[in-house]
N, CA, C and O atoms as a Maestro MAE file, in Angstrom:
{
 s_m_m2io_version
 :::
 2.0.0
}

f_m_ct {
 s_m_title
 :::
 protein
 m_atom[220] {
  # First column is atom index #
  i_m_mmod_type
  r_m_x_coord
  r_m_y_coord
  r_m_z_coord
  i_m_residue_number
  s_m_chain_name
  s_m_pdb_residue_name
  s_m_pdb_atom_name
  i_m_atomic_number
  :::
  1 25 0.817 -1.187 0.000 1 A "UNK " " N  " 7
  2 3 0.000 0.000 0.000 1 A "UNK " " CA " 6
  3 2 0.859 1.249 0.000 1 A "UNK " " C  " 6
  4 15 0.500 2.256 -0.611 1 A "UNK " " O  " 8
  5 25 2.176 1.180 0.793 2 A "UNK " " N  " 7
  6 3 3.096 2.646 0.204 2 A "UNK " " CA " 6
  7 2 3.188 2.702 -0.808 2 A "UNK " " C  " 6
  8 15 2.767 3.689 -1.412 2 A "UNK " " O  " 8
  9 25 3.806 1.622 -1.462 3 A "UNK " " N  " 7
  10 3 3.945 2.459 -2.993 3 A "UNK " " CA " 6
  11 2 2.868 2.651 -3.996 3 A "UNK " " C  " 6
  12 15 2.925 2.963 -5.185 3 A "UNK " " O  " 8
  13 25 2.081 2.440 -3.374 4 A "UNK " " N  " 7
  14 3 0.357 3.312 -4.179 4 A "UNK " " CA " 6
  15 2 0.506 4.359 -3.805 4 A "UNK " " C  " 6
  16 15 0.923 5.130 -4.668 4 A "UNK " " O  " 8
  17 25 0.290 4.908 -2.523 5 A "UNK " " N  " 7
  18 3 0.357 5.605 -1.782 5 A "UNK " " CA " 6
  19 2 1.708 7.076 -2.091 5 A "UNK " " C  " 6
  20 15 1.612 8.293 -1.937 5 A "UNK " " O  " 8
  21 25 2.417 6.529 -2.385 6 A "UNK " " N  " 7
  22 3 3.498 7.315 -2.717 6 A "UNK " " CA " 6
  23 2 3.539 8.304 -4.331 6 A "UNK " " C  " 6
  24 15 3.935 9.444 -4.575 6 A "UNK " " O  " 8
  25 25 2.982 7.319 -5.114 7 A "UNK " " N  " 7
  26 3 2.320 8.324 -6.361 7 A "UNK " " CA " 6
  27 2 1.732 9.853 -6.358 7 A "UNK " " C  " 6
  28 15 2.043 10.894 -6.938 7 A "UNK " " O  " 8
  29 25 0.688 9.453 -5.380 8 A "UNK " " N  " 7
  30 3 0.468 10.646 -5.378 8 A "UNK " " CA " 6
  31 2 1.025 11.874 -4.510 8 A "UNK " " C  " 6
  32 15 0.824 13.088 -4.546 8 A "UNK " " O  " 8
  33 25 1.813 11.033 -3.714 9 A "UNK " " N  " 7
  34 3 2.358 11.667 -2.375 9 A "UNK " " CA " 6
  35 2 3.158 12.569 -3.458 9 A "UNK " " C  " 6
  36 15 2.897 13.772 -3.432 9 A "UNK " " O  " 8
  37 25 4.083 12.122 -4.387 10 A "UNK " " N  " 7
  38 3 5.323 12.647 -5.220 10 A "UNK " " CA " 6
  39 2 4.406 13.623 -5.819 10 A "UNK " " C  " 6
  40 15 4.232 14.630 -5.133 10 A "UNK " " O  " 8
  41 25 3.922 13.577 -6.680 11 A "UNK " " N  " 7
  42 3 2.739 14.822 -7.742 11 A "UNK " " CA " 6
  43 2 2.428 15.671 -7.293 11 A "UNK " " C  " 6
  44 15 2.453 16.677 -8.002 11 A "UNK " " O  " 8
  45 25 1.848 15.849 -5.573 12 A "UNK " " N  " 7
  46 3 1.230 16.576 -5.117 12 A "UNK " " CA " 6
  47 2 2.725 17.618 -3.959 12 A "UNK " " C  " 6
  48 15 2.503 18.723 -3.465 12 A "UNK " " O  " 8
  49 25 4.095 16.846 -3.811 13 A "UNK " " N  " 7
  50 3 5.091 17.627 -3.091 13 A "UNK " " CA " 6
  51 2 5.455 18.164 -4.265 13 A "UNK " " C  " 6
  52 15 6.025 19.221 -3.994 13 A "UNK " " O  " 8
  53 25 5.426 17.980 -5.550 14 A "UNK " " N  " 7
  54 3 5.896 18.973 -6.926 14 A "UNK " " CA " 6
  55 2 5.143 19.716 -7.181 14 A "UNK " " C  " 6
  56 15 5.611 20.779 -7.587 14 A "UNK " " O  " 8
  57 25 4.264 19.658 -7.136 15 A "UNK " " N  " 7
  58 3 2.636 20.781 -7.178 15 A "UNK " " CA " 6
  59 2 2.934 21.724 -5.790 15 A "UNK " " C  " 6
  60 15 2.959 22.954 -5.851 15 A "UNK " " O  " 8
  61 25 3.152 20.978 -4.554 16 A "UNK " " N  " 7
  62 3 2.820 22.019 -3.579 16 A "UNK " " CA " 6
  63 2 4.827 23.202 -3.281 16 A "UNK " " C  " 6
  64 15 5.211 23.815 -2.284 16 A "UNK " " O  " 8
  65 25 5.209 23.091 -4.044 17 A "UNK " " N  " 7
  66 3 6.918 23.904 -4.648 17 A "UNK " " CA " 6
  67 2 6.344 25.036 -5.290 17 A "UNK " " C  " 6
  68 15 7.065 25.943 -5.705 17 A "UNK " " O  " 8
  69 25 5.106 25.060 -5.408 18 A "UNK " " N  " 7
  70 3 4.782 26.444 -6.436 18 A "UNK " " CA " 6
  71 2 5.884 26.745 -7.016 18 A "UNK " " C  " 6
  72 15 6.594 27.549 -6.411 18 A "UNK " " O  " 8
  73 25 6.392 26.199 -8.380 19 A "UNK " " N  " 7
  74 3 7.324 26.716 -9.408 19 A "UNK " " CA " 6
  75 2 6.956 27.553 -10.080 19 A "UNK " " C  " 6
  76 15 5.999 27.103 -10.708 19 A "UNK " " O  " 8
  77 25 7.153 28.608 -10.361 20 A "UNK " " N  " 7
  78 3 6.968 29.531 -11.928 20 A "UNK " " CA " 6
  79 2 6.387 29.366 -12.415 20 A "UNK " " C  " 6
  80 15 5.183 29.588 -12.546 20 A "UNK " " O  " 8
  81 25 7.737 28.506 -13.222 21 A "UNK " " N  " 7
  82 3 7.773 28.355 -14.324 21 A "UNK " " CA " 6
  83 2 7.014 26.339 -15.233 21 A "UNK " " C  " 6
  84 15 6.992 25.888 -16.377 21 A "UNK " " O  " 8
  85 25 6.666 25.937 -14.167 22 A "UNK " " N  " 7
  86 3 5.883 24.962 -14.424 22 A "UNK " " CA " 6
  87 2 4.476 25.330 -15.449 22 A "UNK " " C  " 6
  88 15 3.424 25.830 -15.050 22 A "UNK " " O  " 8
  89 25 4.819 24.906 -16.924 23 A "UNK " " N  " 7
  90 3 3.471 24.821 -17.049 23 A "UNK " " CA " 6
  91 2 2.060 24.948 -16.698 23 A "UNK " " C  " 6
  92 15 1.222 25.820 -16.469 23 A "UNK " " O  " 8
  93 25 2.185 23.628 -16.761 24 A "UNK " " N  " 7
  94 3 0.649 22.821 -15.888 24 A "UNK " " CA " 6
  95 2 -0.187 24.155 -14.773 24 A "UNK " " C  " 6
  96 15 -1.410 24.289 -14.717 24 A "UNK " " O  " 8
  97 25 0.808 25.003 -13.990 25 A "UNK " " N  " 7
  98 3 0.048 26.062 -13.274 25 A "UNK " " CA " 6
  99 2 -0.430 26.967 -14.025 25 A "UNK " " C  " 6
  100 15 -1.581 27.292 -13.734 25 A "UNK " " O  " 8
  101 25 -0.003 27.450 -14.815 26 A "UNK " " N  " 7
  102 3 -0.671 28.594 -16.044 26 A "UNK " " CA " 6
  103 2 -1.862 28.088 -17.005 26 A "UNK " " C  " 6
  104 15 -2.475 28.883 -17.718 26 A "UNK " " O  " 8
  105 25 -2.154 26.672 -16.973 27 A "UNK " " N  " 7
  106 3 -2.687 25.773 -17.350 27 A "UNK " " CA " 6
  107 2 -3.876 25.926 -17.104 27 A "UNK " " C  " 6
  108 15 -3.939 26.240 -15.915 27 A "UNK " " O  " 8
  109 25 -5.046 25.882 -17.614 28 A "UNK " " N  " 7
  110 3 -6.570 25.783 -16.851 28 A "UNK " " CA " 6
  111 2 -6.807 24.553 -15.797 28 A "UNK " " C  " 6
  112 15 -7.158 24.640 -14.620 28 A "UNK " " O  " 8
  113 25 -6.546 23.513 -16.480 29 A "UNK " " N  " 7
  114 3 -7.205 22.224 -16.444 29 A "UNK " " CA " 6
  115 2 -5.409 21.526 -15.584 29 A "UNK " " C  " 6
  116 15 -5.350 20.301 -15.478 29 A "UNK " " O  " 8
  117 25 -4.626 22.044 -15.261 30 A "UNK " " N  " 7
  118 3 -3.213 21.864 -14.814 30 A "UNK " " CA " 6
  119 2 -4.194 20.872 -13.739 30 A "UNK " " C  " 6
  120 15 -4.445 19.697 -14.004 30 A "UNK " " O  " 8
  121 25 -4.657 21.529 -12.572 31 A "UNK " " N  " 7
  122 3 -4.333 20.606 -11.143 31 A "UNK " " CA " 6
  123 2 -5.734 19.528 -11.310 31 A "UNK " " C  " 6
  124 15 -5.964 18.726 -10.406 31 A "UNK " " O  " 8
  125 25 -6.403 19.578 -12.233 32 A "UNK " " N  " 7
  126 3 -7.644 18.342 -12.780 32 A "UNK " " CA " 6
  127 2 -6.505 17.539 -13.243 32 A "UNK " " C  " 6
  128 15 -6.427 16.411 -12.757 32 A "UNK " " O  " 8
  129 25 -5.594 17.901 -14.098 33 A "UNK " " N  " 7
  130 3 -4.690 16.779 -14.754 33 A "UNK " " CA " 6
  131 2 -4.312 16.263 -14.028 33 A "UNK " " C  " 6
  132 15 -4.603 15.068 -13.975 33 A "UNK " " O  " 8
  133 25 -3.188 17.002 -12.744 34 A "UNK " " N  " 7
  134 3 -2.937 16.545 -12.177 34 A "UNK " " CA " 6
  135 2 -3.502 15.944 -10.732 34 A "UNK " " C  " 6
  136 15 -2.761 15.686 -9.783 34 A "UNK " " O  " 8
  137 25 -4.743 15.792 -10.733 35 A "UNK " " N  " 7
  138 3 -5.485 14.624 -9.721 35 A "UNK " " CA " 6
  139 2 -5.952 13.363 -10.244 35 A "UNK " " C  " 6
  140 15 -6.076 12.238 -9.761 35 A "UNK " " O  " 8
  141 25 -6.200 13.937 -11.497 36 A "UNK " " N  " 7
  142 3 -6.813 12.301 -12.618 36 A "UNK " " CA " 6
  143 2 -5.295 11.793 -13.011 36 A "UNK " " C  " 6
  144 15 -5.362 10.759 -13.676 36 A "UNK " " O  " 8
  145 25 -3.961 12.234 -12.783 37 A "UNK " " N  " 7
  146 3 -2.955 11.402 -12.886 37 A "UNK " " CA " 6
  147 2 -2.895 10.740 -11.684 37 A "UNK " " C  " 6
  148 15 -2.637 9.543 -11.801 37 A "UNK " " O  " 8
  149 25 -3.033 11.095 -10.704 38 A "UNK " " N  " 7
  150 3 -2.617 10.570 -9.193 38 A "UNK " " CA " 6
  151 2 -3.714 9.789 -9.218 38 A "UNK " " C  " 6
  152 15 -3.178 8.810 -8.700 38 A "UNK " " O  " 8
  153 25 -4.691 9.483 -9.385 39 A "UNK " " N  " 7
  154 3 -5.745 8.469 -9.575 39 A "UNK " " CA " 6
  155 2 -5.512 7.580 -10.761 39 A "UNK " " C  " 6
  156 15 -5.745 6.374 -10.677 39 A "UNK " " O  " 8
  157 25 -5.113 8.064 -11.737 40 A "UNK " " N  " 7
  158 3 -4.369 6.733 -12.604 40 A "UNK " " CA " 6
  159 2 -3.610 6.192 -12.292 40 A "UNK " " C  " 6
  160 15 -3.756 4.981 -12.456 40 A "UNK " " O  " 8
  161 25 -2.412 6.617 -11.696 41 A "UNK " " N  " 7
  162 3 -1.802 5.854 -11.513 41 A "UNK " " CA " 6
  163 2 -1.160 5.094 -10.378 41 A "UNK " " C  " 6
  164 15 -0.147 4.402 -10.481 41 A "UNK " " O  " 8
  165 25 -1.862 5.301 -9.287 42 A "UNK " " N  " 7
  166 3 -2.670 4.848 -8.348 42 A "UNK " " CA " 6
  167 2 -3.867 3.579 -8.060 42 A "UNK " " C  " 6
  168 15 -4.032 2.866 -7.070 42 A "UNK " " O  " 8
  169 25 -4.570 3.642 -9.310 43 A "UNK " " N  " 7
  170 3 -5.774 2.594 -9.633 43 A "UNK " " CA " 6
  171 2 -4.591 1.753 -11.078 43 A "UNK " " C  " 6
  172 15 -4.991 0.774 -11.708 43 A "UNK " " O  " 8
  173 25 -3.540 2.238 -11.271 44 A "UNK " " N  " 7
  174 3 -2.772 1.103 -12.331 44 A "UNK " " CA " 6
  175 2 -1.848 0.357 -11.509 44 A "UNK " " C  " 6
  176 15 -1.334 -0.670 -11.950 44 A "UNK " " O  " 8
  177 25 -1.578 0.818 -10.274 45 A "UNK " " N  " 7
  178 3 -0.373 0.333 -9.903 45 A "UNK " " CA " 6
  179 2 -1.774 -1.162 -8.783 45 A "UNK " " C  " 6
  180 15 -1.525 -2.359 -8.645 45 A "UNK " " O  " 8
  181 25 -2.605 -0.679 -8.433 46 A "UNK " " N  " 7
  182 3 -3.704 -1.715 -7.132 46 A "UNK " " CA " 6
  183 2 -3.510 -2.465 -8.839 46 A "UNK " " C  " 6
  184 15 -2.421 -3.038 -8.890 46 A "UNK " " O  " 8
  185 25 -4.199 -2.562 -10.009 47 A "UNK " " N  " 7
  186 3 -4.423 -3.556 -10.451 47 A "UNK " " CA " 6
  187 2 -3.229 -4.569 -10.672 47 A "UNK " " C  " 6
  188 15 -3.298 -5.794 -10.571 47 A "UNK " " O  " 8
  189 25 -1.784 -3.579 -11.092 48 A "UNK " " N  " 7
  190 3 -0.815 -4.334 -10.980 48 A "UNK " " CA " 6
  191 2 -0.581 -5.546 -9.743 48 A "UNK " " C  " 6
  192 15 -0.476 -6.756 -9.944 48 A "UNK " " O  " 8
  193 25 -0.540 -4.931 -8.599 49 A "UNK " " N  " 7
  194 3 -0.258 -5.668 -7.802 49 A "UNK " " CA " 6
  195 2 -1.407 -6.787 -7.268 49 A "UNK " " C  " 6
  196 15 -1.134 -7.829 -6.673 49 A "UNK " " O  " 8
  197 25 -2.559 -6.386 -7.574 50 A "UNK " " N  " 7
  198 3 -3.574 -7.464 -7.233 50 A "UNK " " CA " 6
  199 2 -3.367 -8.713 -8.078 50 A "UNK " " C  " 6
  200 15 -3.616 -9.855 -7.691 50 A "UNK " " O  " 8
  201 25 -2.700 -8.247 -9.733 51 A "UNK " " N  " 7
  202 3 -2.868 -9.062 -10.242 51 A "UNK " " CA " 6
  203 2 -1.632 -10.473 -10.170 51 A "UNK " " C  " 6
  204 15 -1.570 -11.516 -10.820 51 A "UNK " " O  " 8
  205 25 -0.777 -9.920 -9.094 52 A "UNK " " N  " 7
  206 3 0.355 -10.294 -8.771 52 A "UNK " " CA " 6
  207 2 0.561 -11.181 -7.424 52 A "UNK " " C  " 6
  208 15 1.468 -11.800 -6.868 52 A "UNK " " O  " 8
  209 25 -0.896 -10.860 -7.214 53 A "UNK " " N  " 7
  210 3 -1.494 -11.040 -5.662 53 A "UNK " " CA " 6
  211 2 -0.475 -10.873 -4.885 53 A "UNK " " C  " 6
  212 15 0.009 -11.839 -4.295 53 A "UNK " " O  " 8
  213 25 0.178 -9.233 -4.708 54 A "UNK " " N  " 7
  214 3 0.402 -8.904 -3.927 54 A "UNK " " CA " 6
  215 2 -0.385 -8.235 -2.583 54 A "UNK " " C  " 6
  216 15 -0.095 -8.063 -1.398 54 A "UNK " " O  " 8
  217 25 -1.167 -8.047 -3.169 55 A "UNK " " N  " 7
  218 3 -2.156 -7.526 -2.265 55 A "UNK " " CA " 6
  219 2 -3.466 -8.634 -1.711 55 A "UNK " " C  " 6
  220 15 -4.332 -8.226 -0.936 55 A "UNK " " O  " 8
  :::
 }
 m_bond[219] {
  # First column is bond index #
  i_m_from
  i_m_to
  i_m_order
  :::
  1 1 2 1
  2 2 3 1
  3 3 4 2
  4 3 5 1
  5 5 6 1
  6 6 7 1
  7 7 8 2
  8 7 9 1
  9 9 10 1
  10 10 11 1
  11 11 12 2
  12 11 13 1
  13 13 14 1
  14 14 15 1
  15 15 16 2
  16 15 17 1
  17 17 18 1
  18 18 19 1
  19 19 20 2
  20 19 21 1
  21 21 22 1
  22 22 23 1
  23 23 24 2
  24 23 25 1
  25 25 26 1
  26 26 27 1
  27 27 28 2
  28 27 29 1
  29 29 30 1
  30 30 31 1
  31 31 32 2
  32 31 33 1
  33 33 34 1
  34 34 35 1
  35 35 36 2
  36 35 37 1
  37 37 38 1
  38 38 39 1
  39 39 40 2
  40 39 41 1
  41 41 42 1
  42 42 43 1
  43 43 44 2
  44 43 45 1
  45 45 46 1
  46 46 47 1
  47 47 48 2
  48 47 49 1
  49 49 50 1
  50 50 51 1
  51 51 52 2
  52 51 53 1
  53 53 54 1
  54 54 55 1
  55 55 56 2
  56 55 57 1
  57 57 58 1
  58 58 59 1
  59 59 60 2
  60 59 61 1
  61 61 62 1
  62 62 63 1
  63 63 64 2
  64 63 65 1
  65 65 66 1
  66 66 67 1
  67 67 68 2
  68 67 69 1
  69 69 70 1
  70 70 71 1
  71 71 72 2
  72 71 73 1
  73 73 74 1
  74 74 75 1
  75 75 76 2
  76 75 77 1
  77 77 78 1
  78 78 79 1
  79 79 80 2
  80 79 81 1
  81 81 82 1
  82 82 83 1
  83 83 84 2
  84 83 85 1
  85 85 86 1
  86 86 87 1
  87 87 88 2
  88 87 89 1
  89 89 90 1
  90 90 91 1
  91 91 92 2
  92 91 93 1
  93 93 94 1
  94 94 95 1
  95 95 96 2
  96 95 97 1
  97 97 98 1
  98 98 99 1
  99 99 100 2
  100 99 101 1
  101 101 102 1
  102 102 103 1
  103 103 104 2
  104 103 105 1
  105 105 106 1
  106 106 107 1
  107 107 108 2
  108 107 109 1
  109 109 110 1
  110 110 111 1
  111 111 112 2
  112 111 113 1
  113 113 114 1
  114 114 115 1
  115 115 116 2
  116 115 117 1
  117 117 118 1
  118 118 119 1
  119 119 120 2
  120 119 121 1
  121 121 122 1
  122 122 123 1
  123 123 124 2
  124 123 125 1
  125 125 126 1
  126 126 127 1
  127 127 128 2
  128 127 129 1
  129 129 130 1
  130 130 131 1
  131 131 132 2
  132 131 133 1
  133 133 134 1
  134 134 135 1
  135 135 136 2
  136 135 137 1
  137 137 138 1
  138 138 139 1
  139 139 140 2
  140 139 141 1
  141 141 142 1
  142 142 143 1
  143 143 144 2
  144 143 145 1
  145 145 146 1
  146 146 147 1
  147 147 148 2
  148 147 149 1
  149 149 150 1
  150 150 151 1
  151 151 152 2
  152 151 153 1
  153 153 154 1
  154 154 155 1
  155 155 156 2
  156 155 157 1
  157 157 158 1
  158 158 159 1
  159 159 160 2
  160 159 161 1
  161 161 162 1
  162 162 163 1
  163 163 164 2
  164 163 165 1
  165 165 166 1
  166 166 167 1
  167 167 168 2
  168 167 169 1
  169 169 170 1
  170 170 171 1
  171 171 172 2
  172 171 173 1
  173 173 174 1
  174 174 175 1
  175 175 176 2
  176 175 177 1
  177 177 178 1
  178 178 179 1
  179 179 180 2
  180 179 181 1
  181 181 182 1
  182 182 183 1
  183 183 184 2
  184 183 185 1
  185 185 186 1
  186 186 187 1
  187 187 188 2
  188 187 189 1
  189 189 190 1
  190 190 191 1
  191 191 192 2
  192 191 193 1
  193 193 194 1
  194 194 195 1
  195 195 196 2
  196 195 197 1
  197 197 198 1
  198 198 199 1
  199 199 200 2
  200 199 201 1
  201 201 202 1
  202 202 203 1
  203 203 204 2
  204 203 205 1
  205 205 206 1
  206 206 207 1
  207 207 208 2
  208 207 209 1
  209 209 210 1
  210 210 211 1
  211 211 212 2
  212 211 213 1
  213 213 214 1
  214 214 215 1
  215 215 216 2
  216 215 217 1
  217 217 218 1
  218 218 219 1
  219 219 220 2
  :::
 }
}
């Protein structure tokens, strides 16, 4: 469960750096992208591992 867990943990400590010059902030749709990424890949990594029955 950390390293599900950690996906989004990472996206959201680069988001919360308020950079500049980052794109994605000047962006409309920037922090939607970036929550439907942290939920992708988040819900890719549970299927990975379920399917691994790690979980």
């Amino acid at each position: 469960w950390a390293a599900i867990l950690f996906a989004p943990t990472l996206v959201g400590t680069i988001y919360g750096m308020n950079f500049r010059r980052m794109p994605e902030l000047h962006w409309v749709l920037g922090y939607p992208f970036a929550i439907v990424l942290m939920a992708v890949v988040c819900t890719s990594l549970y299927v990975i591992f379920k399917r691994k029955d790690w979980l």
